[in-house]
C-alpha positions in Angstrom: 65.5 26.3 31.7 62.6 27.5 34.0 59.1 27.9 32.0 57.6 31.0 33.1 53.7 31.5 32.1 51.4 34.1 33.6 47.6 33.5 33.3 45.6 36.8 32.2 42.1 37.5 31.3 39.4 40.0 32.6 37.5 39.6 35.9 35.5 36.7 36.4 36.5 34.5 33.2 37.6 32.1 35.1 41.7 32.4 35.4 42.0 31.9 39.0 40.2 29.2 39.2 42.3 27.6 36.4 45.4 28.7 38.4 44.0 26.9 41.4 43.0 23.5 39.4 46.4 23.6 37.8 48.3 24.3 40.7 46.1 22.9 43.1 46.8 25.8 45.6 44.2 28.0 46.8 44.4 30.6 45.1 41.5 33.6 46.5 39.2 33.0 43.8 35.7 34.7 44.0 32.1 36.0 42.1 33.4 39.4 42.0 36.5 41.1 40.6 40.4 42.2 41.8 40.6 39.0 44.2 44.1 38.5 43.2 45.5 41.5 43.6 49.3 40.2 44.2 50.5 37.3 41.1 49.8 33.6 42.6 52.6 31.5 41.5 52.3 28.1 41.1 54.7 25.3 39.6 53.6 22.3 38.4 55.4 19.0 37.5 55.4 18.2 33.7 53.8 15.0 33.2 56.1 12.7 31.1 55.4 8.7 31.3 59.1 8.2 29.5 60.8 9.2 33.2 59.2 6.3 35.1 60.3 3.9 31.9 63.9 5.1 32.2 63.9 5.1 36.0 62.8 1.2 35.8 65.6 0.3 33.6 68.1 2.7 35.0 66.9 1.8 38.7 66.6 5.3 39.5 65.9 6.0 43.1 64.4 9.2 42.1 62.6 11.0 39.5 62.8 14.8 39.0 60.2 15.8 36.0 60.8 19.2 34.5 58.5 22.0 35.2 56.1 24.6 34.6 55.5 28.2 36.7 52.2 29.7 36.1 51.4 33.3 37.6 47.9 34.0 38.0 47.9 37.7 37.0 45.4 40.4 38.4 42.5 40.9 36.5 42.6 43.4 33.7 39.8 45.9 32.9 39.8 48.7 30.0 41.7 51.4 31.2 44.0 49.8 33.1 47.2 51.1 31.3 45.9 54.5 32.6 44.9 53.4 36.0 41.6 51.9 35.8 40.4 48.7 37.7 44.2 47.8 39.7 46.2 49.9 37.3 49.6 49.1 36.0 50.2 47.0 38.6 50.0 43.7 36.4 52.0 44.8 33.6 55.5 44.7 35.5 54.4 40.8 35.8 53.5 40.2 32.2 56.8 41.4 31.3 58.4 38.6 33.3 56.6 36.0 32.2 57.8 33.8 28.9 54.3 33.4 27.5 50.6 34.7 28.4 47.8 32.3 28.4 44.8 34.2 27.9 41.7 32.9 29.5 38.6 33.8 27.4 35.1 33.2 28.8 32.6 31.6 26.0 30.2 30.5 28.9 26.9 31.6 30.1 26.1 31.8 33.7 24.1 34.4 35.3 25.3 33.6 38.8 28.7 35.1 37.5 28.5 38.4 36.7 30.6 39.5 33.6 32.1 43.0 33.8 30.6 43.9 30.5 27.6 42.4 31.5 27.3 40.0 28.4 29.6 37.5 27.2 31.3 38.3 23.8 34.7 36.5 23.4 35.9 38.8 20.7 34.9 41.8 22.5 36.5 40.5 25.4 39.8 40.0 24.0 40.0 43.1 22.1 40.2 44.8 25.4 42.7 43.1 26.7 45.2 43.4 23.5 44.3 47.0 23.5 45.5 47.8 26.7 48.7 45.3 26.4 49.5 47.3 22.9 48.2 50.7 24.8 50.7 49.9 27.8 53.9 48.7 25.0 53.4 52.8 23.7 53.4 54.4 26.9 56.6 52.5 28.1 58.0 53.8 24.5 57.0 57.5 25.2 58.4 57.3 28.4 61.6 55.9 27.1 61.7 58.4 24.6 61.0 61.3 26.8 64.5 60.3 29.1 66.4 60.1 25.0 66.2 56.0 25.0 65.2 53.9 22.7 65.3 50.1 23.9 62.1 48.8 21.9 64.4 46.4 20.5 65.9 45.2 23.5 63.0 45.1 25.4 59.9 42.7 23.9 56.8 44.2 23.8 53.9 43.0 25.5 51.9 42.4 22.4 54.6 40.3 20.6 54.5 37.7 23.7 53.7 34.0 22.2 49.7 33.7 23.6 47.7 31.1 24.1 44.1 31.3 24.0 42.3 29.0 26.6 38.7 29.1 25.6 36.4 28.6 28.7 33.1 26.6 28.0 30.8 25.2 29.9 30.2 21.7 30.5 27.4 21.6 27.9 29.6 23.4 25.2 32.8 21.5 25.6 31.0 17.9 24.3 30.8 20.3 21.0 33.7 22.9 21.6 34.5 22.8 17.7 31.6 24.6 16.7 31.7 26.8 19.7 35.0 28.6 19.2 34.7 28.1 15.2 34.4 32.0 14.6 36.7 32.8 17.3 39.6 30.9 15.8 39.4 32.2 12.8 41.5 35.6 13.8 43.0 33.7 16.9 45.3 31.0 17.6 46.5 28.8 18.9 43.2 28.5 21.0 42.8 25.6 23.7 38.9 25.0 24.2 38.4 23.7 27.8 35.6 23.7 31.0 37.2 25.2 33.8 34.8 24.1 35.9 35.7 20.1 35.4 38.9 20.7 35.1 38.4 22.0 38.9 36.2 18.8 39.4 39.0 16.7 38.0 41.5 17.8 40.6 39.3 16.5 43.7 39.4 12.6 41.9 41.6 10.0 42.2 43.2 8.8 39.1 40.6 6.3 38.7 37.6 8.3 38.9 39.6 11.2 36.5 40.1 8.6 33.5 35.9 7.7 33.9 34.8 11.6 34.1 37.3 12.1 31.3 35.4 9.5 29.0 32.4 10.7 29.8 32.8 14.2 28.2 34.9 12.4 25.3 38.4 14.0 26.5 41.6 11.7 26.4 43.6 14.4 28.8 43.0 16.8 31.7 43.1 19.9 30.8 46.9 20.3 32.5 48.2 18.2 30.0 47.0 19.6 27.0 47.8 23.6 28.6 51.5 21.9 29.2 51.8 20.4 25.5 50.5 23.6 24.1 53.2 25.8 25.8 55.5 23.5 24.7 54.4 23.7 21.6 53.7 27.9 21.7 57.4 28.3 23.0 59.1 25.9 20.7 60.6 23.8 23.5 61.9 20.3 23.5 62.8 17.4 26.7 65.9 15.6 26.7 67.1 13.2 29.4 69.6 12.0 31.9 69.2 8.8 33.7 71.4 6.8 36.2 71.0 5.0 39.7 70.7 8.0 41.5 68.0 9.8 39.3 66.0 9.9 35.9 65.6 13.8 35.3 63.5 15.9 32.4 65.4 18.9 31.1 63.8 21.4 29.1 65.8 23.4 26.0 64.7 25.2 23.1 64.1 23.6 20.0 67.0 23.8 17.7 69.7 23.8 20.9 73.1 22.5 20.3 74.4 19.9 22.5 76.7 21.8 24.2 73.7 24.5 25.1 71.6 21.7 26.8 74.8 20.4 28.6 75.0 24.0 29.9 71.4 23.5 31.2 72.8 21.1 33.5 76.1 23.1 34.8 78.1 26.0 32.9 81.5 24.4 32.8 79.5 21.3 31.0 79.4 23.8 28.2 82.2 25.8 28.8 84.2 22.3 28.4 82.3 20.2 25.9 83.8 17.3 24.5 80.8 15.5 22.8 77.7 13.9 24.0 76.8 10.2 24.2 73.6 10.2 22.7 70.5 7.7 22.1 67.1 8.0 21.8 64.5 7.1 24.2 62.7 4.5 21.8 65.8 3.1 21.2 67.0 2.1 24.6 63.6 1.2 26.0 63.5 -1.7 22.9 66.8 -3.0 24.2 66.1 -3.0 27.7 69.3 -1.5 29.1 72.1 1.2 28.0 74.5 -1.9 27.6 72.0 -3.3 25.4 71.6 -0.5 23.4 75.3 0.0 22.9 75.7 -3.6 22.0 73.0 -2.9 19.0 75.2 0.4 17.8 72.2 2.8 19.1 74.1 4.2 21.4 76.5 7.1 19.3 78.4 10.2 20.2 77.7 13.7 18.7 79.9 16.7 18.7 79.0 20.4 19.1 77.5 20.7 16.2 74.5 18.2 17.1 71.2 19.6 17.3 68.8 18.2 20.3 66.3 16.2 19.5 63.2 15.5 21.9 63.7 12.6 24.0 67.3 12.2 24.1 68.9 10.5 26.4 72.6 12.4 27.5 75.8 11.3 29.2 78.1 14.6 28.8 82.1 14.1 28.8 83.7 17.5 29.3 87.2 19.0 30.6 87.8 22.3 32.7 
């Protein structure tokens, strides 16, 4: 399944330039507001040391990770549901999206001008859920109006799993605890991060990324925590397939049946399940080789009934 997670926040917080250290593209990102007017759209590779493990003992020739698609999302301002700032514009791309990540600015920089002129997180946010909720009623009234009713079919804008990225400076994130601690009391899950480094970090080699990291007392970028959180938000786990021709990261919901992430792969693997030959990724890395770990019983076969776990490793046997 394709991970689909648009980027919102109000002008000047610092989303775009998120988008662009995430995505590494150049996005237009400038010191003033509306400089994305159309969505960017990025993917990005989800890192996952286990592929180049398995690809070693498999002798892949190629690794395919699974992935992410952020959409950088024109700026919001208050209003916008009724036309304000770019209008309704963005909300047709919200609606696509799987999950928002909504980028709050906690830092103070008078070289950035804040629409509000003042930085208040909690103001901040209010405005955006207002016109998200604001936007949800008018698309009900207007349902209404033509004798529809498809609130139920259709999921409103407020209900969309969120993630809050909290954007500090590089002096606040050494103590980003006690900078968000009243925010995250009504709000979560809440991601503290600089934007700033994290658009430093992209310019280093891996080398000089792990020493900057140190230095501000962070053990990841700030790409591998936003990943790992929108896992986490959207309940989503990673099983694997491995052979000569390629290692490859799929990504199903937690609580998938077997025969669900065999159709991630191809439809008539599900239509025709038969079972799945199954073993963990700790397992077969101890033994060293799938014969290996068949020899020490840890390779098994489940039915249609087995639920995926995170880091198993599939062979699918099916009939159509």
């Amino acid at each position: 399944m394709s991970l689909k997670v648009g980027i919102v926040g109000l002008p000047n917080v610092g989303k775009s330039t998120l988008f662009n250290a995430l995505t590494k593209q150049a996005a237009e990102s400038a010191n003033f507001p509306f400089t994305t007017i159309e969505p960017n759209v990025g993917v990005v590779t989800v890192p996952d040391e286990r592929l180049d493990k398995l690809a070693v003992i498999s002798k892949s020739e190629k690794i395919l990770p699974t992935t992410i698609e952020f959409v950088d999302i024109a700026g919001l301002v208050k209003g916008a549901h009724q036309g304000e700032g770019l209008g309704n514009k963005f909300l047709s791309h919200i609606r696509e999206v799987d999950a928002i990540v909504h980028v709050v600015r906690f830092f103070d920089d008078g070289d950035i001008q804040h629409v509000d002129d003042s930085v208040d997180p909690l103001r901040d946010v209010e405005t955006i859920e207002t016109e998200l909720a604001l936007a949800d009623l008018a698309t009900q009234e207007k349902m209404e109006a033509k004798g529809t009713n498809l609130e139920h079919e259709i999921q409103q804008l407020k209900d969309k799993p969120t993630l809050y990225v909290a954007n500090l400076s590089e002096d606040q994130i050494r103590d980003a605890d006690a900078v968000i601690a009243k925010f995250t009391k009504d709000h979560s899950p809440v991601l503290p991060l600089s934007v700033k480094i994290e658009q430093e970090l992209v310019e280093l080699s891996e080398e000089e990324r792990m020493t900057f990291l140190n230095e501000y007392g962070l053990k990841q970028t700030g790409l591998d925590r936003l990943i790992a959180a929108s896992y986490e938000l959207l309940k989503l786990v990673t099983f694997i397939t491995t052979g000569p021709m390629e290692t490859r990261a799929w990504t199903v919901p937690a609580n998938s049946l077997a025969p669900v992430a065999a159709g991630t792969i191809h439809s008539d693997m599900e239509r025709g399940f038969i079972r799945a030959e199954t073993v963990s990724y700790d397992d077969l890395v101890a033994a060293g080789s799938y014969a290996s770990a068949r020899a020490a019983g840890n390779v098994r076969d489940e039915g249609k009934e087995y639920v995926v776990q995170d880091g198993d490793i599939f062979l699918f046997k099916f009939s159509v």
